[in-house]
N, CA, C and O atoms as a printed pandas DataFrame, in Angstrom:
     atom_number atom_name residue_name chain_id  residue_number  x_coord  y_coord  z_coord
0              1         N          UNK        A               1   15.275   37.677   25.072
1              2        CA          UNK        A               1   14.678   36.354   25.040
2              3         C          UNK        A               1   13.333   36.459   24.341
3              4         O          UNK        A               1   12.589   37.409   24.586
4              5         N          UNK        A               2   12.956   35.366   23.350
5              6        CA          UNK        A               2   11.375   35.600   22.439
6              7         C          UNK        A               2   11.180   34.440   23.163
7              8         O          UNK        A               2   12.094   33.865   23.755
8              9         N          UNK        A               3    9.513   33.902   23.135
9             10        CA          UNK        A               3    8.621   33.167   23.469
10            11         C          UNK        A               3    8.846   32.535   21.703
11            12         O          UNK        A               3    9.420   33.303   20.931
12            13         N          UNK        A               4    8.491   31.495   21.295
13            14        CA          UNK        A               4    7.881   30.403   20.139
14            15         C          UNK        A               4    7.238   29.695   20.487
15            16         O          UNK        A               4    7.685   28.967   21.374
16            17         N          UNK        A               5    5.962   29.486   20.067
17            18        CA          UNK        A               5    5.347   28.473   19.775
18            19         C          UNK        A               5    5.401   27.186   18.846
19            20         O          UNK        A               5    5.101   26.000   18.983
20            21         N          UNK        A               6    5.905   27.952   17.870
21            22        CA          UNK        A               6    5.986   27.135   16.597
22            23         C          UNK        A               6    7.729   27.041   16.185
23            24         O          UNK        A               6    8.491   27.991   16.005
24            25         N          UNK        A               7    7.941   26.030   16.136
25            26        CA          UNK        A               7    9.288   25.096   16.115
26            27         C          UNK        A               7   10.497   25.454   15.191
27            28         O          UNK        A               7   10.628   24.932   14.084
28            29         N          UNK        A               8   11.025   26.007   15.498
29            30        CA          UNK        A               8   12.467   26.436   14.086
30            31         C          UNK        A               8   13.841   25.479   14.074
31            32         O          UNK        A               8   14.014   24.471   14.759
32            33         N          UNK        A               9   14.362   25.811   13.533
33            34        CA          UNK        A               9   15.698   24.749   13.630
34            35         C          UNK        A               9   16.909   25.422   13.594
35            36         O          UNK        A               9   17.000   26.529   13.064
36            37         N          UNK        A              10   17.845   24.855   14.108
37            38        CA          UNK        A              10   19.154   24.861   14.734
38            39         C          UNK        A              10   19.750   23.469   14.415
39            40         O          UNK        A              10   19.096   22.484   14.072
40            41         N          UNK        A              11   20.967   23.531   14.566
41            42        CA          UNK        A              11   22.005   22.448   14.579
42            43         C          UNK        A              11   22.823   21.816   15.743
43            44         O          UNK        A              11   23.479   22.553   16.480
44            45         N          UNK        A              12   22.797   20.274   15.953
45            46        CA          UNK        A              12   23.350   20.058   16.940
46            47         C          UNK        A              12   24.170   18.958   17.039
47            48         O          UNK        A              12   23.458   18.067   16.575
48            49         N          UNK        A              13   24.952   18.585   17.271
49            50        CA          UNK        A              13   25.458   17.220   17.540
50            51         C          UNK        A              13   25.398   16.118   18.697
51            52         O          UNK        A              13   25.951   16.449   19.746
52            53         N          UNK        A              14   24.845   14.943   18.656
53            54        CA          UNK        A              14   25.310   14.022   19.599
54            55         C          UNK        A              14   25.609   12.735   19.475
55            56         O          UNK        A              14   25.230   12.027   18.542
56            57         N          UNK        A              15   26.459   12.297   20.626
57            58        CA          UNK        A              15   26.449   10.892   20.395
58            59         C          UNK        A              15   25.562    9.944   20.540
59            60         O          UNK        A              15   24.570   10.023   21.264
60            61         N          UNK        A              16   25.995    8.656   19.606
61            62        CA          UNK        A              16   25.383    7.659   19.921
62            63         C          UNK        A              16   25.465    6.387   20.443
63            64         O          UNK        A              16   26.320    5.608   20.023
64            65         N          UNK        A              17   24.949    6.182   21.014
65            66        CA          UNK        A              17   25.226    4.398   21.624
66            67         C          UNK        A              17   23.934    3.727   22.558
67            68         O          UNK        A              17   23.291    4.095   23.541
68            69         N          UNK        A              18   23.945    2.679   21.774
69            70        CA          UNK        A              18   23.038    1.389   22.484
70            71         C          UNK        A              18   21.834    2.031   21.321
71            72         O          UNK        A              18   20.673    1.810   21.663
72            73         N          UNK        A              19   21.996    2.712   20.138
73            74        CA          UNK        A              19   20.421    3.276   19.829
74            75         C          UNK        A              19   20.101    4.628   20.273
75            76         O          UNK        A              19   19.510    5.332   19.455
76            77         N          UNK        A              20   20.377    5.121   21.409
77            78        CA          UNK        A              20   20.122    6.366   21.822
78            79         C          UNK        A              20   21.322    7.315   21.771
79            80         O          UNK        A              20   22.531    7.322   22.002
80            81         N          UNK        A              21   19.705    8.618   21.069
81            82        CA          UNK        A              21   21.224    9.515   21.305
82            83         C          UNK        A              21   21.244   10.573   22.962
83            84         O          UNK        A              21   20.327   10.682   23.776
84            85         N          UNK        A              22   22.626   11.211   22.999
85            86        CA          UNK        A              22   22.949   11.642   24.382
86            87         C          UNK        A              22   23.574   13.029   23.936
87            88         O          UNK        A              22   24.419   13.042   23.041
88            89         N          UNK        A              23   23.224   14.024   24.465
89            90        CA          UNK        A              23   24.331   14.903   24.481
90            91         C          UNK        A              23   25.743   14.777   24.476
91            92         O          UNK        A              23   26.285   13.879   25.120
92            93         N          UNK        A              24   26.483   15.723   23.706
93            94        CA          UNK        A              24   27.997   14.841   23.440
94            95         C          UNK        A              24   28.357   16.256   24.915
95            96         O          UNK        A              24   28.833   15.705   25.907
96            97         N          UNK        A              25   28.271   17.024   25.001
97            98        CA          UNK        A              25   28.630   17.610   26.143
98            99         C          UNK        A              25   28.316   17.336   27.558
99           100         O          UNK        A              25   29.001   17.703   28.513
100          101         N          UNK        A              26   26.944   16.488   27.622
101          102        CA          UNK        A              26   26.783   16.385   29.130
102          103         C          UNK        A              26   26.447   15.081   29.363
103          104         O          UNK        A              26   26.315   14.520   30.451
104          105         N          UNK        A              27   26.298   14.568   28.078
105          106        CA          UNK        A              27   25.854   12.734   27.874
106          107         C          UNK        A              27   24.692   12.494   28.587
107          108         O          UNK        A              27   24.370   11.413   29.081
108          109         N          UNK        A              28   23.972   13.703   28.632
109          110        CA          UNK        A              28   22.238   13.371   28.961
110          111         C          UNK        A              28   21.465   12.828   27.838
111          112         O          UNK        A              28   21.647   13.102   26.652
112          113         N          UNK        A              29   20.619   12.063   28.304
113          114        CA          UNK        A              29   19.786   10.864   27.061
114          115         C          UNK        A              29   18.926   11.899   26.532
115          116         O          UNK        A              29   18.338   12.669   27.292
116          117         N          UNK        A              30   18.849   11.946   25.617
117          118        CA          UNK        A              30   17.634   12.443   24.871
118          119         C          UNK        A              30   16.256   11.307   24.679
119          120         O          UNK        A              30   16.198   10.287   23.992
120          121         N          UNK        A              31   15.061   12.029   25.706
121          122        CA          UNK        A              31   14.000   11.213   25.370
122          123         C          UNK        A              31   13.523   10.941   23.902
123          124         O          UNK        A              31   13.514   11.704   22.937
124          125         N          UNK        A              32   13.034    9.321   24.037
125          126        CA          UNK        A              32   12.488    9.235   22.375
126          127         C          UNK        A              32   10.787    9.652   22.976
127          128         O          UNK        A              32   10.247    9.432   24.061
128          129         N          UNK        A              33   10.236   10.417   21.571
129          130        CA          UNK        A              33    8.981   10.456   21.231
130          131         C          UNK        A              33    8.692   11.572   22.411
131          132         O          UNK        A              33    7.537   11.683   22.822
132          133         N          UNK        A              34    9.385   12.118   22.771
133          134        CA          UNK        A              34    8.652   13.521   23.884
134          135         C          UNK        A              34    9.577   14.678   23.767
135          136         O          UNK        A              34   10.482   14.544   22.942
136          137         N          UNK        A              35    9.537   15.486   24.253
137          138        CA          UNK        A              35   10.243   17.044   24.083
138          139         C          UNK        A              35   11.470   16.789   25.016
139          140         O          UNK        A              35   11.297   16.131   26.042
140          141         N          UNK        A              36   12.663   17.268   24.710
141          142        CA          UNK        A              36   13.502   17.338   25.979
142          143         C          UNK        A              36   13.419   18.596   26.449
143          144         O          UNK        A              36   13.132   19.548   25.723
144          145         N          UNK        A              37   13.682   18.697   27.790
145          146        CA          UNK        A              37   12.950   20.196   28.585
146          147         C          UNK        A              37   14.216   20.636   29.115
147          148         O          UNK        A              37   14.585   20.137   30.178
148          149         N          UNK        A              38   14.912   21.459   28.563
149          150        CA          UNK        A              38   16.062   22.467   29.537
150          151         C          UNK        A              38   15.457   22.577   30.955
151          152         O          UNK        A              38   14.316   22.924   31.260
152          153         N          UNK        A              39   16.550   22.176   31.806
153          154        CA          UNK        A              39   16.757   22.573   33.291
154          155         C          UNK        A              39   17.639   23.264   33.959
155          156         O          UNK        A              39   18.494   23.670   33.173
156          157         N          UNK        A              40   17.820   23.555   34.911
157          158        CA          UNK        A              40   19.251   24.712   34.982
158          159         C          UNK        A              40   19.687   23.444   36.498
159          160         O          UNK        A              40   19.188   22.879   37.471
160          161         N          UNK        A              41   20.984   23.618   35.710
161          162        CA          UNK        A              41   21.964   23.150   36.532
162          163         C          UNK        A              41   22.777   23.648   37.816
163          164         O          UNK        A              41   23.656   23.063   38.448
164          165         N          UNK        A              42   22.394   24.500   37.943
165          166        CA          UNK        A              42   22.731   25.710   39.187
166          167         C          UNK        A              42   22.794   25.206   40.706
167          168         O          UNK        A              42   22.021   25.929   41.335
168          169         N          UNK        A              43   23.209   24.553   41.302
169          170        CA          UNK        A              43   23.745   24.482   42.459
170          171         C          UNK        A              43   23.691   24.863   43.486
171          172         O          UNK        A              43   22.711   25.023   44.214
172          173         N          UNK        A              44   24.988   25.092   43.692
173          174        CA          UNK        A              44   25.185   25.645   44.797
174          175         C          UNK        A              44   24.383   27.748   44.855
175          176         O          UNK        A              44   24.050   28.194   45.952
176          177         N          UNK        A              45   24.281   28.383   43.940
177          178        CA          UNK        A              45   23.082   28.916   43.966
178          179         C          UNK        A              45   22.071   29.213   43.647
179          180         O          UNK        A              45   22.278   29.446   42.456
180          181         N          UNK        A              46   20.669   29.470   43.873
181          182        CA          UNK        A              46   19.753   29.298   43.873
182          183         C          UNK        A              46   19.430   28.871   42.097
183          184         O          UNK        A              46   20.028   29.752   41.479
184          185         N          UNK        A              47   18.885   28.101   41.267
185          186        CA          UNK        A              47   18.746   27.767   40.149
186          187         C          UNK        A              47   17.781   28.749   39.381
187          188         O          UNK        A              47   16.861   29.239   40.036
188          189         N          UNK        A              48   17.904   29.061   38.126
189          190        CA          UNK        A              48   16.590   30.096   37.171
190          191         C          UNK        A              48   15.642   30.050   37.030
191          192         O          UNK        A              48   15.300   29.247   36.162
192          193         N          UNK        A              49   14.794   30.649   37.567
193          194        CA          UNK        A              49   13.016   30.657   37.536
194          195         C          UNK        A              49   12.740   30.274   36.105
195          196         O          UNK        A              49   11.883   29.404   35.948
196          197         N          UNK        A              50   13.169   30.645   35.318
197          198        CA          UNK        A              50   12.797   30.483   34.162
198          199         C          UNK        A              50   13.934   29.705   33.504
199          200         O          UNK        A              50   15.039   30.079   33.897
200          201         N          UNK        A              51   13.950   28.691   32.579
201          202        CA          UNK        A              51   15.190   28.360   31.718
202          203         C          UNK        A              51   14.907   28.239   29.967
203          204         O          UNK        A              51   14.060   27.483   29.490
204          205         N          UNK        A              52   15.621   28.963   29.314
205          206        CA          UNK        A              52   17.022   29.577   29.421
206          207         C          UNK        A              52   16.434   31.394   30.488
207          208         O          UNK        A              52   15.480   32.018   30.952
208          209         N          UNK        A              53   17.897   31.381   30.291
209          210        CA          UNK        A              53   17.658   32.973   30.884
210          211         C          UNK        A              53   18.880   33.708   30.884
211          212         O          UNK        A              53   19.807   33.280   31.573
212          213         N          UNK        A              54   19.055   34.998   30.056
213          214        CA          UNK        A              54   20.275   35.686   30.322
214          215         C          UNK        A              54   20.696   35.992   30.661
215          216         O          UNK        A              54   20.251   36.889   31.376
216          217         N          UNK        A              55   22.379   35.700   30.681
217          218        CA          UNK        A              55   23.070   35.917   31.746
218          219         C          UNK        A              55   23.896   34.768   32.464
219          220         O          UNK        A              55   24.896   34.791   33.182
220          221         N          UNK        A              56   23.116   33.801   32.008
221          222        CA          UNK        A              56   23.432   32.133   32.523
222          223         C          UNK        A              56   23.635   31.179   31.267
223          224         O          UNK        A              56   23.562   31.527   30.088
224          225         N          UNK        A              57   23.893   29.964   31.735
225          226        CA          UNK        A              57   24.259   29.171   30.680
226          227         C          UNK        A              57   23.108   28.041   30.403
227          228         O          UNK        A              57   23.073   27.307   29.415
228          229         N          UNK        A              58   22.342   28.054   31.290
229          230        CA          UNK        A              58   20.834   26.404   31.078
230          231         C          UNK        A              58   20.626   26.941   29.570
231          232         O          UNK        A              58   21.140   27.925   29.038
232          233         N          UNK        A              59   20.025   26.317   29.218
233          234        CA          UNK        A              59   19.242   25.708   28.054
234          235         C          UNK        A              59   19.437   24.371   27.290
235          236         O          UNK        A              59   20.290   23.661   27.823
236          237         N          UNK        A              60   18.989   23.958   26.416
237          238        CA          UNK        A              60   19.500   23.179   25.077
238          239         C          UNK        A              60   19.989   24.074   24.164
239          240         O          UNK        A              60   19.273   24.887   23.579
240          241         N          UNK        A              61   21.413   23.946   23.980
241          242        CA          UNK        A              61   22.215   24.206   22.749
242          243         C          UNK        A              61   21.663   24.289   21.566
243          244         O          UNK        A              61   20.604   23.676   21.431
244          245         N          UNK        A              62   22.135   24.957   20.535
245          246        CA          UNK        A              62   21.722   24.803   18.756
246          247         C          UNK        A              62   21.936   25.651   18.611
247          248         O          UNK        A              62   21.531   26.694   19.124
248          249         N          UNK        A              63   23.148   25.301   17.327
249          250        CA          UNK        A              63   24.090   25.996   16.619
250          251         C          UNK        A              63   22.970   26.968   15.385
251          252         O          UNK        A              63   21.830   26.649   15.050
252          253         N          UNK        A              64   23.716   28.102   14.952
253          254        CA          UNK        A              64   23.027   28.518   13.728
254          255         C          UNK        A              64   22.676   28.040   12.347
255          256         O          UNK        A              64   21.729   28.173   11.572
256          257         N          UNK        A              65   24.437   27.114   12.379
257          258        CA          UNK        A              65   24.900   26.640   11.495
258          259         C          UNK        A              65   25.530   25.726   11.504
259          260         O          UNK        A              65   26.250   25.522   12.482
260          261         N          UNK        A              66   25.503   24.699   10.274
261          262        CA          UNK        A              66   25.656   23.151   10.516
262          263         C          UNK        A              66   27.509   23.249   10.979
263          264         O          UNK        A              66   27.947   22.725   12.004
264          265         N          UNK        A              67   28.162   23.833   10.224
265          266        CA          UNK        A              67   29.581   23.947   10.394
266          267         C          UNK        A              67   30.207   24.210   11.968
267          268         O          UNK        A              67   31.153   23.738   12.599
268          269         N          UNK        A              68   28.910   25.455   12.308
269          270        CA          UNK        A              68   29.248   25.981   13.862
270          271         C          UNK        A              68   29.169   24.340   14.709
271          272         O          UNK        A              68   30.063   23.918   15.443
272          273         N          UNK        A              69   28.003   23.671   14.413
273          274        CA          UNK        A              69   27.971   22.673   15.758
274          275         C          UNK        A              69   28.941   21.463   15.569
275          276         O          UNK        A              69   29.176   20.661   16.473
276          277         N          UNK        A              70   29.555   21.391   14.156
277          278        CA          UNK        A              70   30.399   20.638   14.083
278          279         C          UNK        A              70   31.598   20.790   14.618
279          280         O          UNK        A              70   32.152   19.935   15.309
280          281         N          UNK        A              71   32.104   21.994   14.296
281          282        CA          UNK        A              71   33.362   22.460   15.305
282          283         C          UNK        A              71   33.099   22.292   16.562
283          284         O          UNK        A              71   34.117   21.957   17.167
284          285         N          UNK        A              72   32.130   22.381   17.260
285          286        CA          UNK        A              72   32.079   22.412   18.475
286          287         C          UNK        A              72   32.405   21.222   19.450
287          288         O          UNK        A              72   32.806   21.329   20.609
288          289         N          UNK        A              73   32.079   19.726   18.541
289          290        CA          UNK        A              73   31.920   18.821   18.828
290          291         C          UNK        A              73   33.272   17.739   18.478
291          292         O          UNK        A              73   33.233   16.818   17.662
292          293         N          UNK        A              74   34.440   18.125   19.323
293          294        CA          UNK        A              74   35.330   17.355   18.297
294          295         C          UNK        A              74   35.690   16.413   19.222
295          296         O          UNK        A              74   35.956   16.693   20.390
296          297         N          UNK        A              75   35.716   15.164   18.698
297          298        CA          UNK        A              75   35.861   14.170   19.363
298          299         C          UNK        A              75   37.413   13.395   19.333
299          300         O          UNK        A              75   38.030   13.208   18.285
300          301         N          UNK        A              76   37.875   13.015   20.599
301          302        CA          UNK        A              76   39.173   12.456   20.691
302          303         C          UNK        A              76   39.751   11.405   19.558
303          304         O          UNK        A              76   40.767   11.446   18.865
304          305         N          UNK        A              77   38.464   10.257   19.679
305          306        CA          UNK        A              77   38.153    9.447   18.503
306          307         C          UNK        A              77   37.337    8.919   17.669
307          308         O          UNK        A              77   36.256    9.040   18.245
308          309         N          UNK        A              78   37.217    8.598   17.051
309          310        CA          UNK        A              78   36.057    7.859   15.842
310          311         C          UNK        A              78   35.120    7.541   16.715
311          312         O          UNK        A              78   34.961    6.373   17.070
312          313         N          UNK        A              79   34.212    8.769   17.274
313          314        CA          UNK        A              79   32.961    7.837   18.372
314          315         C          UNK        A              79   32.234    7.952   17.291
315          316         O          UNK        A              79   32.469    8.698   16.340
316          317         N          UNK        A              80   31.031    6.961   17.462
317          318        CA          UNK        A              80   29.434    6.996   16.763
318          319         C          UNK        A              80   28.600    8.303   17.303
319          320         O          UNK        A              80   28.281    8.348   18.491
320          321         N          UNK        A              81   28.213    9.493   16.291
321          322        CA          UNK        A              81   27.829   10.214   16.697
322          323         C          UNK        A              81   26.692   10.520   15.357
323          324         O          UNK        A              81   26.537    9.856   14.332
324          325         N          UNK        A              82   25.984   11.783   15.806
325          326        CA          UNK        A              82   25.366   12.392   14.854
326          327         C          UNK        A              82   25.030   13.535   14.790
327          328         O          UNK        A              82   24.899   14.297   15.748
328          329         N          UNK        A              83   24.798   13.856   13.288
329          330        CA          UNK        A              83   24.791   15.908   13.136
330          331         C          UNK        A              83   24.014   16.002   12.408
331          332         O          UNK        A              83   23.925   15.640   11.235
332          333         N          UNK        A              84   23.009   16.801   13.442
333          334        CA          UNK        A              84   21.234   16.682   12.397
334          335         C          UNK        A              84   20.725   18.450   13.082
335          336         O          UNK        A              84   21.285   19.284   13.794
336          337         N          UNK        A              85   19.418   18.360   12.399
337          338        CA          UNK        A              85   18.907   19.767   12.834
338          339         C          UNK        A              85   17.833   19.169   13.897
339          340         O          UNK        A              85   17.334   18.045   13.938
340          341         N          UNK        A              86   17.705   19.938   14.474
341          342        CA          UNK        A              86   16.320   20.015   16.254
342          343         C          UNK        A              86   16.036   21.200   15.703
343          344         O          UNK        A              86   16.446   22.181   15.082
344          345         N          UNK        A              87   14.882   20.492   16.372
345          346        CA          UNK        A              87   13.350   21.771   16.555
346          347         C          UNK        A              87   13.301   22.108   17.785
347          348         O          UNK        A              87   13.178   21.313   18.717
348          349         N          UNK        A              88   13.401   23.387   17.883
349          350        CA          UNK        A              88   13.457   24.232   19.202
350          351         C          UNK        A              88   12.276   25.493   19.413
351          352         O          UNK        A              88   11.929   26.370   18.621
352          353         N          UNK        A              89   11.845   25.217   20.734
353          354        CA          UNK        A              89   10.647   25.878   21.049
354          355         C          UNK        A              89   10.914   26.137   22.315
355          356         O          UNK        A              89   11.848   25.890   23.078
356          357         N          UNK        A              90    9.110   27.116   22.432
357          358        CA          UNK        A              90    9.437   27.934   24.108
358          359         C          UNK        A              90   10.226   29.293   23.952
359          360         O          UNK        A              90   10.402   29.997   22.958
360          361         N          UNK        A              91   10.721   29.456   25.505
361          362        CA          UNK        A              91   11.739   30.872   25.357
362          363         C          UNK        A              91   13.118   30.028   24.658
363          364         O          UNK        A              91   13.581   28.896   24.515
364          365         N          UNK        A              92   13.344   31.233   24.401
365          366        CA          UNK        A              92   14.708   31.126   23.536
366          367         C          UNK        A              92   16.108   32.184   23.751
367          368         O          UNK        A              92   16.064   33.359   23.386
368          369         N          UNK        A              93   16.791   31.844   24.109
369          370        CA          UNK        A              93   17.992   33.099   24.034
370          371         C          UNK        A              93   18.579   32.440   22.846
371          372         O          UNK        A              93   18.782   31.252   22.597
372          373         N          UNK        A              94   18.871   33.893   21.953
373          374        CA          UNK        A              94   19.268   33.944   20.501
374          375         C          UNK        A              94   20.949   35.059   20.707
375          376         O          UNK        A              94   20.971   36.168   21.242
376          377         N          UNK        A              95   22.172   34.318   20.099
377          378        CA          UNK        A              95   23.588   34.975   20.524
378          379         C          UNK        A              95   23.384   35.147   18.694
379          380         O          UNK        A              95   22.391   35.104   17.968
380          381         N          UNK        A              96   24.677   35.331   18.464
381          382        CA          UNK        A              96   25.410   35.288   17.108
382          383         C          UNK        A              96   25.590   34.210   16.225
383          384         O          UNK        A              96   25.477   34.151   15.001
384          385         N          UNK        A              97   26.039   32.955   17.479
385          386        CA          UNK        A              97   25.971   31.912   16.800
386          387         C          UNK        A              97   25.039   30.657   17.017
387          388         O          UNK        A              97   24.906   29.526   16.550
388          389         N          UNK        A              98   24.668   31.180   17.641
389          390        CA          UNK        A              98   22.987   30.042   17.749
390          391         C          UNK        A              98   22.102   30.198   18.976
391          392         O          UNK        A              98   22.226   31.233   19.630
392          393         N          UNK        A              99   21.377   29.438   19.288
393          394        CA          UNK        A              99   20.534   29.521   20.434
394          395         C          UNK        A              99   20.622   28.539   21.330
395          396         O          UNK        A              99   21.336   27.542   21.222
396          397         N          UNK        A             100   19.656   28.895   22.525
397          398        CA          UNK        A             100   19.942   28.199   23.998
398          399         C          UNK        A             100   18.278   28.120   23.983
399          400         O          UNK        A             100   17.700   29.147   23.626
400          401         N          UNK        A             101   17.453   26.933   24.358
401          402        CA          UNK        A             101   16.182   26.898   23.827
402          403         C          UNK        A             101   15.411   26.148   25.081
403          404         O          UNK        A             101   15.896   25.264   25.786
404          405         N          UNK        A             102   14.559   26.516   25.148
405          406        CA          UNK        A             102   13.330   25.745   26.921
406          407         C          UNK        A             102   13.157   23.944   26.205
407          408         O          UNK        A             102   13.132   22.875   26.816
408          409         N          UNK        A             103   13.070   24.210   24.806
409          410        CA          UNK        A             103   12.163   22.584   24.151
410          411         C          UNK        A             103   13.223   22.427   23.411
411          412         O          UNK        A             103   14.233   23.130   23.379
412          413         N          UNK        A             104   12.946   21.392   22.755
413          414        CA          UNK        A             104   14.037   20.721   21.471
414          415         C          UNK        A             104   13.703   18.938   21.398
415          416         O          UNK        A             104   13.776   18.028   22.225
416          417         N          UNK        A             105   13.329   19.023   20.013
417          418        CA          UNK        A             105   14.022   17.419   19.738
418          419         C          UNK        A             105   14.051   17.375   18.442
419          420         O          UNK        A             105   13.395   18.121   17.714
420          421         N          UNK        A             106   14.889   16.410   18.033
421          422        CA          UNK        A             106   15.790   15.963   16.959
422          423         C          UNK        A             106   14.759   16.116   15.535
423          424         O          UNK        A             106   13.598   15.744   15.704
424          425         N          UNK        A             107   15.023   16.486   14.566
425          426        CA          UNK        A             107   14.332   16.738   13.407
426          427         C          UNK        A             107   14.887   15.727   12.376
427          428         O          UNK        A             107   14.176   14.865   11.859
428          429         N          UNK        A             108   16.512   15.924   12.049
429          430        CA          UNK        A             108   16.831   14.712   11.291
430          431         C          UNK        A             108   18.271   14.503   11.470
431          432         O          UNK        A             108   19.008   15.384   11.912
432          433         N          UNK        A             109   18.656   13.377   11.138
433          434        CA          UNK        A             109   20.073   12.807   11.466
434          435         C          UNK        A             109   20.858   12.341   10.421
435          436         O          UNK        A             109   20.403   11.900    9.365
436          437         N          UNK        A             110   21.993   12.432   10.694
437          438        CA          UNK        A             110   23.284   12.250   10.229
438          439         C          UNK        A             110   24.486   11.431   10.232
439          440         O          UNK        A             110   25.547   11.920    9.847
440          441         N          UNK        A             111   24.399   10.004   10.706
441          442        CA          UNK        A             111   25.078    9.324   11.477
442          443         C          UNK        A             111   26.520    9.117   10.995
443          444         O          UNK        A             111   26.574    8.725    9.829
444          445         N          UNK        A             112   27.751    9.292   11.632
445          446        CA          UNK        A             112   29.177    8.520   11.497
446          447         C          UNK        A             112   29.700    7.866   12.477
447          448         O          UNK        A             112   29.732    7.965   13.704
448          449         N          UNK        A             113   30.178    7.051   11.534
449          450        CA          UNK        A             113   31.123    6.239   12.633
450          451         C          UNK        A             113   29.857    5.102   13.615
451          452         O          UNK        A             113   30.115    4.474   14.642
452          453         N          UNK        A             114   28.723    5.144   12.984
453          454        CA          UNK        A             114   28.196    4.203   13.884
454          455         C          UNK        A             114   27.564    2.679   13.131
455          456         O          UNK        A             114   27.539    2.440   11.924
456          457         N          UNK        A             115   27.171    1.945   14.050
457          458        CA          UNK        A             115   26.847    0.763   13.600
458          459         C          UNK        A             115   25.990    0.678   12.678
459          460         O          UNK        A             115   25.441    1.728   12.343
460          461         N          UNK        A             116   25.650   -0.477   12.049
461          462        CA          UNK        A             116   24.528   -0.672   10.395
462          463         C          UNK        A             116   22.856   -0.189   11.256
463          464         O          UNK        A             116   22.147    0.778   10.974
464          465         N          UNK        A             117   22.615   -1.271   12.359
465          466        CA          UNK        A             117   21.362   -1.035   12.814
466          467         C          UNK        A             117   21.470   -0.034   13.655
467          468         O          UNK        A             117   20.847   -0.218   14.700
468          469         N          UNK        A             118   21.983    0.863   13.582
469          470        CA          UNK        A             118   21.780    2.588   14.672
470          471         C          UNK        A             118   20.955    3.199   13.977
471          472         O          UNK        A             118   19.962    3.663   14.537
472          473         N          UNK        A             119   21.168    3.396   12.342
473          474        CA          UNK        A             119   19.925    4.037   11.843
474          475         C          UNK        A             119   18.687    3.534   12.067
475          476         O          UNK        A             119   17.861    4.342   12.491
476          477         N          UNK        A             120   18.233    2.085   11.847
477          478        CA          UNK        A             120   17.025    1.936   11.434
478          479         C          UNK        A             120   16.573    2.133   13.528
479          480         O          UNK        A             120   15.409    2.290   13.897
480          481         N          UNK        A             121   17.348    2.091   14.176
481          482        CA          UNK        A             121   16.898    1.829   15.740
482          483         C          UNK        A             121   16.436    3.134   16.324
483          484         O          UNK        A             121   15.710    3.357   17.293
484          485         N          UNK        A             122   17.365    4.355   15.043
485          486        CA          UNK        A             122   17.153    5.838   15.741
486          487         C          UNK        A             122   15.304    6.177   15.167
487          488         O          UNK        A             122   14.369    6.673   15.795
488          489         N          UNK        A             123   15.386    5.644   13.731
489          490        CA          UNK        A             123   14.701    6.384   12.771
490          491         C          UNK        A             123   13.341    5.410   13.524
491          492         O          UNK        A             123   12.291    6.034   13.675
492          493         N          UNK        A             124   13.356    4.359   13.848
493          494        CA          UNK        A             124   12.307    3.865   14.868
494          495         C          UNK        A             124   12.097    4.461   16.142
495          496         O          UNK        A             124   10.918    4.720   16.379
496          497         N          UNK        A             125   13.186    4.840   17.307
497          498        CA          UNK        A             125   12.695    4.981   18.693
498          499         C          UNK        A             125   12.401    6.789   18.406
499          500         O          UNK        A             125   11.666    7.348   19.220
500          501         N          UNK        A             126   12.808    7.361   17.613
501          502        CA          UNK        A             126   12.663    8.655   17.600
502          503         C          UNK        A             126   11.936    9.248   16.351
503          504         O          UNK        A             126   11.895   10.462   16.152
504          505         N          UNK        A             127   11.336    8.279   15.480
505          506        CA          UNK        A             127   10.126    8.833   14.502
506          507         C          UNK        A             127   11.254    9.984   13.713
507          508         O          UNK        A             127   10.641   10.850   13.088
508          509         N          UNK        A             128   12.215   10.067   13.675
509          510        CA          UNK        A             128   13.010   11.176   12.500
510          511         C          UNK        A             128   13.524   10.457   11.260
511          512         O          UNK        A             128   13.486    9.235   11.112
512          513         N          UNK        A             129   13.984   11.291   10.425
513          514        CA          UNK        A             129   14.794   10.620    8.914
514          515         C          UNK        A             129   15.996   10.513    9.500
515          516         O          UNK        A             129   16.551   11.486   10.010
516          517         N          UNK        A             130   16.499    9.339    9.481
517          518        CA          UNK        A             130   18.113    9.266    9.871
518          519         C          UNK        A             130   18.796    8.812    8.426
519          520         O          UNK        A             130   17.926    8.341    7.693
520          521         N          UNK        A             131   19.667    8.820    8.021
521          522        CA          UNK        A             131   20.729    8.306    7.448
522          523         C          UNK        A             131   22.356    8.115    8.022
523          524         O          UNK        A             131   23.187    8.632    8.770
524          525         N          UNK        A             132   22.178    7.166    7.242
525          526        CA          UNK        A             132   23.572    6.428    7.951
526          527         C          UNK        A             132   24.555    6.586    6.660
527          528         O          UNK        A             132   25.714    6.175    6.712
C-alpha cells in the first residue's frame, strides 16, 4: 500500500440518473464538489482501521485501463451511464489491473445512452468536462 498526496488517474464507470452519478456496482451517489471517501463495509466483523487495506476488498475501484473498467461494467440494458477517468488519492492498494483508493472523484466523462441535459447537469453539479 503507498500513501499519495497528489492525485493520479484510473478508470471507472458509473451510472447515471436524475443528473447524478452512482456507482454502477453498489449504486452509491457520488458527492458533487467534495472527495468521495472509501469506507469498509465489513459487518458482521470488526471493519478496517484503515481503508483500503490488504487483504480485503473496501476501497474505491479504478481500473488501469479504460478497456479494463469497461468490461467490468456490463450492463443488462442500454442504461445511461458513464466512462471517464477519477483522481485518486490517499492510501492506495495497487493489483495488476488497477487500484482500490481512500479518495477519488471524477476527472472527466463520457456519457451513453443518456439524456441531452445529463451533460450540461453533470459538467455543472460536478465542475468536470463531460461529453455527451
Amino acid at each position: 500500500m503507498s500513501v499519495y498526496t497528489e492525485a493520479f488517474l484510473g478508470w471507472r464507470v458509473w451510472l447515471v440518473r436524475d443528473g447524478r452519478l452512482l456507482s454502477w456496482s453498489a449504486g452509491a451517489e457520488w458527492p458533487a464538489r467534495e472527495r468521495m471517501e472509501a469506507r469498509c463495509r465489513r459487518v458482521l466483523r470488526s471493519p478496517c482501521r484503515t481503508v483500503p487495506q490488504r487483504g480485503h476488498t473496501c476501497g474505491i475501484y479504478a481500473a488501469s485501463e479504460r478497456e479494463l473498467a469497461e468490461a467490468l461494467a456490463v450492463f443488462p440494458t442500454p442504461v445511461p451511464h458513464a466512462v471517464g477517468r477519477v483522481s485518486l488519492w490517499g492510501r492506495v492498494v495497487e493489483s495488476s489491473e488497477g487500484f482500490r483508493a481512500q479518495y477519488a472523484y471524477p476527472y472527466e466523462l463520457e456519457l451513453r445512452n443518456a439524456a441531452s441535459d445529463d451533460a450540461r447537469t453533470l459538467r455543472e453539479r460536478y465542475a468536470v468536462d463531460v461529453v455527451a
